[in-house]
Backbone as CSV, one residue per row, in Angstrom:
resi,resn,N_x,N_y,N_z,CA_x,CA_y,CA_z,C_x,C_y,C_z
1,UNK,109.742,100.052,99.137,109.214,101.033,100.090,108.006,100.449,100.803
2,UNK,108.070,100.499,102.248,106.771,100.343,102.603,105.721,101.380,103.254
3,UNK,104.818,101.590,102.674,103.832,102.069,102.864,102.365,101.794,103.726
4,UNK,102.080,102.926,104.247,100.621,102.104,105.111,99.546,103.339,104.936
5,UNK,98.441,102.780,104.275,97.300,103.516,104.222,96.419,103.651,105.076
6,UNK,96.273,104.914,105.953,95.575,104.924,107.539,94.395,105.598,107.088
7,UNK,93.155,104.971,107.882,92.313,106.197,107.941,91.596,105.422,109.542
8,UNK,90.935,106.675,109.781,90.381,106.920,111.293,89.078,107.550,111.328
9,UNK,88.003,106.969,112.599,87.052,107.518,112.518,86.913,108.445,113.443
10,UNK,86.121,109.061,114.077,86.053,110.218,115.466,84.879,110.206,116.107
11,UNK,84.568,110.663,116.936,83.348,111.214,117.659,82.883,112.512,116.977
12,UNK,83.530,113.754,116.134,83.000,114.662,115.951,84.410,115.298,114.592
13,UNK,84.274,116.401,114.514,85.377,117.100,113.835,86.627,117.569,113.696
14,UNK,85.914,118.158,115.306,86.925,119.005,115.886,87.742,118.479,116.923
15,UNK,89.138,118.414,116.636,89.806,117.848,117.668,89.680,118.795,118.640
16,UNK,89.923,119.681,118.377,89.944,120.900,119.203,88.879,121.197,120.578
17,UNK,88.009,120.450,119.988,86.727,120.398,121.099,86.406,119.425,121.663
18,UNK,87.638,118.741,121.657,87.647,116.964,122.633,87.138,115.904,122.046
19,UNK,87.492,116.349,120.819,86.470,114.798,119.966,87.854,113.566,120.044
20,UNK,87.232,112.506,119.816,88.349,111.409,119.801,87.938,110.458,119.086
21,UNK,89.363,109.414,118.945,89.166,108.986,117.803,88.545,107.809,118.513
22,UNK,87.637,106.574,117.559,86.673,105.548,117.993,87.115,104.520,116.580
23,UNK,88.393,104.675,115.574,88.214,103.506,115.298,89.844,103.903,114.534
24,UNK,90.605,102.989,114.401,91.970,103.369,113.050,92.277,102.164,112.589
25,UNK,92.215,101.925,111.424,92.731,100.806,110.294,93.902,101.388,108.731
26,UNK,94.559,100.309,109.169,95.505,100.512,108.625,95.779,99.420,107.479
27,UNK,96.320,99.302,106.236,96.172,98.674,105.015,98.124,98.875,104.849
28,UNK,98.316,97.475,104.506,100.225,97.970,104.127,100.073,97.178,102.967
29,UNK,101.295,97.925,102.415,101.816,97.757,100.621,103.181,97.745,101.078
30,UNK,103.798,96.875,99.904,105.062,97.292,99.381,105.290,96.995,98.176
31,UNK,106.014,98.682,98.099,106.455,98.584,96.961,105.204,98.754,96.030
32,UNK,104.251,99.427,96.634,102.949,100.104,96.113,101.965,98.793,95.613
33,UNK,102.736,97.666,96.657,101.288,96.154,96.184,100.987,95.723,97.728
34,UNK,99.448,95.914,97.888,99.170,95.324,98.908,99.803,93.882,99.577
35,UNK,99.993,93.978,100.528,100.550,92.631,101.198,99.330,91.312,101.636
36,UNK,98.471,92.382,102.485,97.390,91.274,102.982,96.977,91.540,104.385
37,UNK,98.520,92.105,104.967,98.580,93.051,106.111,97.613,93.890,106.861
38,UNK,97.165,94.116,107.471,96.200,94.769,107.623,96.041,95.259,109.822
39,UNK,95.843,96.559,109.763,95.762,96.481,111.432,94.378,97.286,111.658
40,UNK,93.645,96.944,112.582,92.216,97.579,112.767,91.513,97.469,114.225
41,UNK,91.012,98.697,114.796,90.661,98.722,116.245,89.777,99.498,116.397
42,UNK,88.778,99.211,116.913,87.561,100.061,117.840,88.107,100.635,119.035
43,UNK,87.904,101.962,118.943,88.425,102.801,120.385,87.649,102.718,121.248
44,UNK,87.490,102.759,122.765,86.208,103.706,123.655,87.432,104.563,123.579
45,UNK,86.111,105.821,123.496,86.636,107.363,123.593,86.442,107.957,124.603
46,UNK,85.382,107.107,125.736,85.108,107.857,127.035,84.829,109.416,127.056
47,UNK,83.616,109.358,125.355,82.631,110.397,125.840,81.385,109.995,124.049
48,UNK,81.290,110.683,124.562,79.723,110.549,123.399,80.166,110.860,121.940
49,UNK,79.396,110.206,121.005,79.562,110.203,119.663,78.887,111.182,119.133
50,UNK,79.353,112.808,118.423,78.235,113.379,117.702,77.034,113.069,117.422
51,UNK,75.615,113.106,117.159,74.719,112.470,115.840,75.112,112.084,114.695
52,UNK,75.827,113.768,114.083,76.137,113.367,112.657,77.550,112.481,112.503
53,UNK,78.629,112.045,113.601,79.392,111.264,112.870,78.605,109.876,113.243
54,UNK,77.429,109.878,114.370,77.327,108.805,113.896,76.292,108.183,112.896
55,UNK,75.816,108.909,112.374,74.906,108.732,110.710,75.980,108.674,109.960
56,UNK,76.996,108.919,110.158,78.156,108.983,108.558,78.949,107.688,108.817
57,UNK,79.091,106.696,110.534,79.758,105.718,110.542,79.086,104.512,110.801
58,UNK,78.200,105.307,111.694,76.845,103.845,112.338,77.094,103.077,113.274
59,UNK,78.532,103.969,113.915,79.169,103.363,114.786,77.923,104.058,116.809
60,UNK,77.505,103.083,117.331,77.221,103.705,118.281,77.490,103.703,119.601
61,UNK,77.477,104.607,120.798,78.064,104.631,121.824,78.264,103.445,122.528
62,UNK,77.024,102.536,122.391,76.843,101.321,123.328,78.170,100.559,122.860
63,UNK,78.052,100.124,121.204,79.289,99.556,120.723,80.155,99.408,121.090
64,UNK,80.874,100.793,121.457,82.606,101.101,121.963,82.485,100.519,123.936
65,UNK,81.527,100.763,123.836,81.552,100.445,125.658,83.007,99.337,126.536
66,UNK,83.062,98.349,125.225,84.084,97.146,125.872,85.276,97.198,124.952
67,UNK,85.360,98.234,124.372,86.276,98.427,122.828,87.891,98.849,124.247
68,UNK,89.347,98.219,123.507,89.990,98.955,124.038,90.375,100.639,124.380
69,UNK,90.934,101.370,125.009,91.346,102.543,124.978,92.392,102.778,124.814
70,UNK,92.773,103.985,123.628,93.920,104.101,123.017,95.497,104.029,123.840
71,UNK,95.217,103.998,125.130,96.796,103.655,125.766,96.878,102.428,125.860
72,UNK,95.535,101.702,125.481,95.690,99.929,125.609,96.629,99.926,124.261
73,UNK,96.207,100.504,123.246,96.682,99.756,121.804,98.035,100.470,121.010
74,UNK,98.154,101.705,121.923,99.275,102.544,121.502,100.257,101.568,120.759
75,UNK,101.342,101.094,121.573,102.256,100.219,121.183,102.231,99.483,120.295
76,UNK,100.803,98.868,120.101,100.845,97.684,118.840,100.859,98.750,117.465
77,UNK,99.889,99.564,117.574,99.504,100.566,116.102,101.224,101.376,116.011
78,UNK,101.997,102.096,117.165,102.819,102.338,116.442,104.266,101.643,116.056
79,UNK,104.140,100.366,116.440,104.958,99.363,115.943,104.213,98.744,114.642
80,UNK,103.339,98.586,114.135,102.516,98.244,112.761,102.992,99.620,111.848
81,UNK,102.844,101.072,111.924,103.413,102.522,111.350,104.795,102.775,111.122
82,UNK,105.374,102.281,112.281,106.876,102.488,112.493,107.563,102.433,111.404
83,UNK,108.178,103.757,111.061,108.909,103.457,110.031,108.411,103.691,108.570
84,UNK,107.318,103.738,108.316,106.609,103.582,106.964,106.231,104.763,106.332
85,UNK,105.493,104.826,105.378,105.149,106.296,104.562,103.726,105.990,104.869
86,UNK,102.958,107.229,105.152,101.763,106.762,105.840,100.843,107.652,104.174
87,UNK,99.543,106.852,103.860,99.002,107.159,102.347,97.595,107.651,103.745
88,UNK,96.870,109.410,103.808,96.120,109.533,104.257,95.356,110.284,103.123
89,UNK,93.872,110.420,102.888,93.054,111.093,102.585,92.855,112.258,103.355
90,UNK,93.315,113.449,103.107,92.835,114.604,104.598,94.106,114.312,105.552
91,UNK,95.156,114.394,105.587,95.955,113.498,106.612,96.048,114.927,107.640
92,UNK,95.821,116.189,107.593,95.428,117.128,108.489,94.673,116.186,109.308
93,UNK,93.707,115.935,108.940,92.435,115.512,109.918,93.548,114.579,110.615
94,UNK,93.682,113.183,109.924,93.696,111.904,111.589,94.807,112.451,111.938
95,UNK,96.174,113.318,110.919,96.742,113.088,111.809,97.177,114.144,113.091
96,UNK,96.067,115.240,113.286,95.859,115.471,114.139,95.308,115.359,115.233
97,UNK,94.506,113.910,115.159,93.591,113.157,116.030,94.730,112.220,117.002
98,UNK,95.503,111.919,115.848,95.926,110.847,116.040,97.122,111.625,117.369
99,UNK,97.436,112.819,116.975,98.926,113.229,117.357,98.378,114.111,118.875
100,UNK,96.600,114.071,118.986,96.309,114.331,120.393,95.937,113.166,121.233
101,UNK,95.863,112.107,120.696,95.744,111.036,121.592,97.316,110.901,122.153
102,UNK,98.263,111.085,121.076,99.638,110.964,121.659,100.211,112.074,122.721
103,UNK,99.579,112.682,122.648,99.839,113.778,123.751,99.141,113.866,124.777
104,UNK,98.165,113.394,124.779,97.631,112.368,126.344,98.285,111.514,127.210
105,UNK,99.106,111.087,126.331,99.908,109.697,127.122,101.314,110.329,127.365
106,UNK,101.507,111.855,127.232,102.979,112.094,127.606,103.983,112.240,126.170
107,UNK,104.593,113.190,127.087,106.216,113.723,125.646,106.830,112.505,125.043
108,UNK,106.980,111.593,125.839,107.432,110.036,124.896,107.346,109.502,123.975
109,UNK,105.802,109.981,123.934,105.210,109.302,122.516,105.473,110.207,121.341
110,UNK,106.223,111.886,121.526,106.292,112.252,120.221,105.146,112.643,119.827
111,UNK,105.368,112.660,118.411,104.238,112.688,117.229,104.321,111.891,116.139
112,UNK,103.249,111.967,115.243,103.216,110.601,114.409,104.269,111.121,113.700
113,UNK,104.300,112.431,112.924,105.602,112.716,112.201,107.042,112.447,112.262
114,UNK,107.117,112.416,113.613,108.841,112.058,114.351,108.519,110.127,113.857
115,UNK,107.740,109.746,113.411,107.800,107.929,113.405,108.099,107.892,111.445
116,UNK,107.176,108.389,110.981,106.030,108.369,109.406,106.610,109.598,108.928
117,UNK,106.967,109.725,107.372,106.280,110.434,106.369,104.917,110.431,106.357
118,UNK,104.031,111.239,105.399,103.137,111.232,105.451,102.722,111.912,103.836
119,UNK,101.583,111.128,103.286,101.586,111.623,102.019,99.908,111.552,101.650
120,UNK,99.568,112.705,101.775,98.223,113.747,101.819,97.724,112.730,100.464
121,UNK,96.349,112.243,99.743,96.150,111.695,98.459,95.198,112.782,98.022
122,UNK,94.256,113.914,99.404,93.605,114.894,98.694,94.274,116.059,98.603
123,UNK,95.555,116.086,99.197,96.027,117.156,98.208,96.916,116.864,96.845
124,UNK,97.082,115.416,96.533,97.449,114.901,95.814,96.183,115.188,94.455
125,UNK,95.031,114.572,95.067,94.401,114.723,93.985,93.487,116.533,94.133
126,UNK,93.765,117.746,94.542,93.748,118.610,93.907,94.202,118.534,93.146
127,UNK,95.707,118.783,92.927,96.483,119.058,92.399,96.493,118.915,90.866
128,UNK,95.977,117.163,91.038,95.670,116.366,89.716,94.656,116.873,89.236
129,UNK,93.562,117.283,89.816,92.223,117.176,89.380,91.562,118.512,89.598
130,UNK,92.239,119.917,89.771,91.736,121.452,89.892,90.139,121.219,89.748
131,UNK,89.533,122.292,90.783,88.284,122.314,90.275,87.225,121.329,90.285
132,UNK,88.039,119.993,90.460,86.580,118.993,90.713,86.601,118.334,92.082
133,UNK,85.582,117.742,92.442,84.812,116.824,93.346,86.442,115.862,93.906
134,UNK,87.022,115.949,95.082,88.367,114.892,95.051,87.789,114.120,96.343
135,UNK,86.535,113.935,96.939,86.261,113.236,98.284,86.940,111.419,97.661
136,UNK,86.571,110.962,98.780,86.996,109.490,98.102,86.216,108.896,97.504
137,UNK,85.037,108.432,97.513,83.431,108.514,96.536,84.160,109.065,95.226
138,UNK,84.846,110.147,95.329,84.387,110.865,94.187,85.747,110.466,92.931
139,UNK,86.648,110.078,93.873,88.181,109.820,93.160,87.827,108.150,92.961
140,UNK,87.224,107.474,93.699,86.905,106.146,93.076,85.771,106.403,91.689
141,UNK,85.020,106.783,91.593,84.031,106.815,90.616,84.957,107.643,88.828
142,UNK,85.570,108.445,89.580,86.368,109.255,88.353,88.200,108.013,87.446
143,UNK,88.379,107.150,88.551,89.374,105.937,88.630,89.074,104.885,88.656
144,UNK,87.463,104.673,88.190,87.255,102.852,88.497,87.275,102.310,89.714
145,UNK,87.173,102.940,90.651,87.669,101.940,92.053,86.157,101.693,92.058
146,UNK,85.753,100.482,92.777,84.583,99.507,92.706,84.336,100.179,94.151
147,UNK,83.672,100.661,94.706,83.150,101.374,95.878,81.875,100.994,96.572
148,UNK,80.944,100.123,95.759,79.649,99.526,95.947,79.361,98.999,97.264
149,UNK,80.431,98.695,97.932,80.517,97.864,99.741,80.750,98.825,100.304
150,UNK,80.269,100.361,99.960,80.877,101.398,101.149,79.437,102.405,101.574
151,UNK,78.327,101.342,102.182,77.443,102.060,102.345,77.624,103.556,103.306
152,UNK,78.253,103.183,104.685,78.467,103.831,105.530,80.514,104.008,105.424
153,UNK,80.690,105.189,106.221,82.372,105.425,106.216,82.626,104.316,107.754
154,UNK,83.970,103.532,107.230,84.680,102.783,108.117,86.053,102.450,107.595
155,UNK,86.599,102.600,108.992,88.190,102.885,108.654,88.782,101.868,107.627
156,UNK,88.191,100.612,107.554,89.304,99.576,107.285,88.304,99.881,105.483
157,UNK,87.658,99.396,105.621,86.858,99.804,104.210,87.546,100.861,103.527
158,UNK,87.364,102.058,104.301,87.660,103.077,103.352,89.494,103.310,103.319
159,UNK,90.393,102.585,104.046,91.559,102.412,103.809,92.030,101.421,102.465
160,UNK,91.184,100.748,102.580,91.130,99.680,101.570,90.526,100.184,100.093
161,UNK,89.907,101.051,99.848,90.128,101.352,98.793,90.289,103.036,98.548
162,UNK,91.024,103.468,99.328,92.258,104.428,99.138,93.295,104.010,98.800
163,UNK,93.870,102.925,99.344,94.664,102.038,98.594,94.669,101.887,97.281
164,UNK,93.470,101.281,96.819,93.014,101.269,95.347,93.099,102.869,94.672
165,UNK,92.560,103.528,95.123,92.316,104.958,94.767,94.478,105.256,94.570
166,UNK,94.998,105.094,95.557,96.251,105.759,95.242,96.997,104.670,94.339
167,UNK,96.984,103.750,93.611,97.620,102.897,93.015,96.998,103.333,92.099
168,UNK,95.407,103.755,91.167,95.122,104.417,90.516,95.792,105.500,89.831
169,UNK,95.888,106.863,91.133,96.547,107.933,90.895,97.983,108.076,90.424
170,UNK,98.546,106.778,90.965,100.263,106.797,90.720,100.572,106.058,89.550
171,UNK,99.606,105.690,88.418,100.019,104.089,87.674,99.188,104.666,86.402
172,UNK,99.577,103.756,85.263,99.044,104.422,84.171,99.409,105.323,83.203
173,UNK,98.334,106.359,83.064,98.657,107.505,82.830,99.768,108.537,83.552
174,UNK,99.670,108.547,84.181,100.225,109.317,85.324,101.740,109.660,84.765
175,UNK,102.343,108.448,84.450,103.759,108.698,84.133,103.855,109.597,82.657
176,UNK,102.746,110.122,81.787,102.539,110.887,81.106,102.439,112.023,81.626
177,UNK,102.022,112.081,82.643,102.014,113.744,83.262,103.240,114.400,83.282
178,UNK,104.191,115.180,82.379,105.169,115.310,82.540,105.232,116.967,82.705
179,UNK,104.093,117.304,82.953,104.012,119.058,82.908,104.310,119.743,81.829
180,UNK,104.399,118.574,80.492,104.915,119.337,79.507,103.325,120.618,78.957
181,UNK,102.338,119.965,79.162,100.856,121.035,78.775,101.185,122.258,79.286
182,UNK,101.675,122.727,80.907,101.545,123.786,81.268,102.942,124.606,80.540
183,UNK,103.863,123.881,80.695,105.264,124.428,80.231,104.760,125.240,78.564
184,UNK,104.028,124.246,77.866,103.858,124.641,76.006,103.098,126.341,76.125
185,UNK,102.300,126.337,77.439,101.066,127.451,77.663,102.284,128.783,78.249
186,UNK,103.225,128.394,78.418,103.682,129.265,79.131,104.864,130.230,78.223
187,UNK,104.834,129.390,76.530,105.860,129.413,75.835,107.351,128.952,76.133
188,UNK,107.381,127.862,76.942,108.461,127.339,77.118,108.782,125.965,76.384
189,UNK,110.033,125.609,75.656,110.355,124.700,74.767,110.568,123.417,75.570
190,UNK,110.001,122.063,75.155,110.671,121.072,75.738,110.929,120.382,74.788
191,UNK,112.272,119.768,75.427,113.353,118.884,74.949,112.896,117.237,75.277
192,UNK,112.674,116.358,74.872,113.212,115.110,75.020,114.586,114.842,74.769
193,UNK,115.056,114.008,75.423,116.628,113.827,75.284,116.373,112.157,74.485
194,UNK,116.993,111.807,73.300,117.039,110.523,73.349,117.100,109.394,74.272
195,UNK,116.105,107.989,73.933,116.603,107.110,74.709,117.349,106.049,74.001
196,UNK,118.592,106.045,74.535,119.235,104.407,73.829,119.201,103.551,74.891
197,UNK,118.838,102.294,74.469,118.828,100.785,74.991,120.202,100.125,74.375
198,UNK,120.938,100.043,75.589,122.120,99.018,75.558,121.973,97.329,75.377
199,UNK,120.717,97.094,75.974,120.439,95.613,75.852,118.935,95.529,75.508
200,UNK,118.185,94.172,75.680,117.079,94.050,75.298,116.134,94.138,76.523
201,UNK,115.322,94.876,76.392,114.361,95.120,77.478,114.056,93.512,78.015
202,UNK,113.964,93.442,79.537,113.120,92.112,79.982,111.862,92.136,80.019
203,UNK,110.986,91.349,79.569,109.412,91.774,79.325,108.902,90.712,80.441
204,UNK,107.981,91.363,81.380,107.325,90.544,82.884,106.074,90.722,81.816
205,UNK,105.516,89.333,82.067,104.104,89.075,81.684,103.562,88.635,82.807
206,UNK,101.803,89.505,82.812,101.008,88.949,84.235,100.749,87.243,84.531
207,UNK,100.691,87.227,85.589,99.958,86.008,85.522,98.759,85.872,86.091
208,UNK,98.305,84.681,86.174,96.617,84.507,86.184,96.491,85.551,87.220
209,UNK,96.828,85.552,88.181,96.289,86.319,89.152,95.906,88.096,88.877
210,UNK,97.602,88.358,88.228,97.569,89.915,87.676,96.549,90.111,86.946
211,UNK,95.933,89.113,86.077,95.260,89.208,85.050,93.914,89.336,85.096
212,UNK,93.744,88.574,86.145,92.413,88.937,86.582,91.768,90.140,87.232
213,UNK,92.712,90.840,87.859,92.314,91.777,88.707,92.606,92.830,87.722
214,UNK,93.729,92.756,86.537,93.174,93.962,85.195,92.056,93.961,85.063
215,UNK,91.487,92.298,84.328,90.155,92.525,84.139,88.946,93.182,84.867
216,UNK,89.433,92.636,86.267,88.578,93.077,87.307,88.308,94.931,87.497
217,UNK,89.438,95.608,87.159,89.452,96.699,87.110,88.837,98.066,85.787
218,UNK,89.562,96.834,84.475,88.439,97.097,83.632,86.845,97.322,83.390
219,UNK,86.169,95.950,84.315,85.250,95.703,84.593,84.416,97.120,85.186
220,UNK,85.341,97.555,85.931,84.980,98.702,86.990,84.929,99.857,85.958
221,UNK,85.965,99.906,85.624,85.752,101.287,84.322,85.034,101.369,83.657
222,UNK,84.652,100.342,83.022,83.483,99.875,81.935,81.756,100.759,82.865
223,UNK,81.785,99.662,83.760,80.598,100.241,84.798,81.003,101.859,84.849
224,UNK,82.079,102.519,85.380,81.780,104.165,85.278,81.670,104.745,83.706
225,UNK,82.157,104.430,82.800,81.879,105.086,81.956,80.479,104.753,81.312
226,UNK,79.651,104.165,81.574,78.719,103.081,81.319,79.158,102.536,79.709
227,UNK,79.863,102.636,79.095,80.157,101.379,78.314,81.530,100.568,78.203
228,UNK,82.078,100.609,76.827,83.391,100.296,77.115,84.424,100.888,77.118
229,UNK,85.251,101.082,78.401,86.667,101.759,78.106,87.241,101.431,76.902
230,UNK,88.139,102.714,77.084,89.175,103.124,76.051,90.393,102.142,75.968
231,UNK,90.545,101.223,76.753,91.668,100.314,76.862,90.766,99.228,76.169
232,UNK,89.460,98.617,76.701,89.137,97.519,75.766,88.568,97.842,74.056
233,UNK,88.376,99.406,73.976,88.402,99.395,72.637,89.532,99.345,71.647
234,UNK,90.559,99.762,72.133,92.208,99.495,71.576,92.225,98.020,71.888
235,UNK,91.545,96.891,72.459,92.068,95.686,72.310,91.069,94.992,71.700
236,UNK,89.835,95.603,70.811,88.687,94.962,70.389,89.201,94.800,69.047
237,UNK,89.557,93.711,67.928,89.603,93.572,66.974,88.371,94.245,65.758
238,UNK,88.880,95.281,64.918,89.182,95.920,64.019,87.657,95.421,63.066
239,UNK,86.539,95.930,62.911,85.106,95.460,62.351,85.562,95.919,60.744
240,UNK,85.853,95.006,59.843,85.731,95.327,58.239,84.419,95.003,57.720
């Protein structure tokens, strides 16, 4: 499957009130492993930047002055999308930004939906996480994602470890989530069905590379929990 993790910056909030978008980066996976891939553009928006988005991006008006305009780059961004499952944080937000720039340029262009799936990660992580904090800050710090290079919000940055953030959410634990907790609360019985193995499992071992970036991720967990995860204490040999 290929996948592309978008995020976008704006002039303001509200699409609704003529804000536009001033930056979109895009991050591709397959098969839920980054490639290397990567697409990223400064808009002019041909009008002024809020204050507050631009304290939250640091992006400023003068900046965009020589930046292309989105009918320059249309074609390339939705030939890079085309086709793919798009991974958004908020995907209300860009991709309603995104789907009024396309309606500037005429009925042709559709909408991003008629191109993309689209697969929301904060309503993903409600879902997961009722009741708490799900910004992206907040789903990296609760998942280990190493976030330390994200002084200010920018598209390609913060696509880049949403990425991380949704390979988090989907891997792991996760395949334990089987809803069996709510089902037991509800007095409903679950069944496992046996598993038989016809042959011998094939066992993939990491290599240097995989291995490092466990560690690397460990590393990260270690730092949020401030000591040592629960994975390197199951691999710490046994104190008699």
């Amino acid at each position: 499957m290929r996948q592309i993790v978008l995020d976008t910056e704006t002039t303001g909030l509200e699409v609704r009130q003529g804000h536009r978008l001033i930056e979109i980066a895009c991050v591709e996976m397959i098969e839920r492993r980054p490639t290397g891939r990567h697409y990223q553009t400064y808009l002019n928006p041909d009008r002024a930047i809020d204050e507050g988005a631009r304290q939250v991006t640091g992006i400023e008006d003068e900046f965009l002055l020589d930046k292309p305009r989105f009918a320059d780059v249309v074609e390339e961004f939705l030939a890079f999308i085309d086709g793919a499952e798009l991974i958004i944080h908020n995907a209300t937000f860009d991709v309603g930004f995104i789907n009024a720039e396309l309606a500037r340029l005429g009925e042709s262009f559709g909408r991003l939906e008629d191109r993309c799936s689209v697969l929301d990660t904060l309503a993903m992580a409600r879902e997961r996480y009722p009741g708490q904090r799900n910004s992206l800050d907040a789903l990296c710090k609760r998942l280990g994602v190493d976030n330390s290079a994200r002084d200010l919000h920018g598209g390609l940055i913060d696509a880049q470890l949403l990425a991380d953030v949704y390979i988090a959410m989907t891997s792991g634990q996760v395949v334990l989530d089987l809803g069996f907790e709510g089902a037991q609360e509800k007095g409903v019985a679950v069944t496992l069905a046996p598993v038989v193995l016809d042959r011998r499992p094939r066992v993939l071992r990491a290599d240097a590379d995989e291995t490092a970036a466990h560690e690397k991720r460990l590393d990260a967990l270690d730092k949020s929990a401030g000591g040592i995860c629960v994975w390197r204490r199951e691999e710490a040999p046994a104190v008699h």
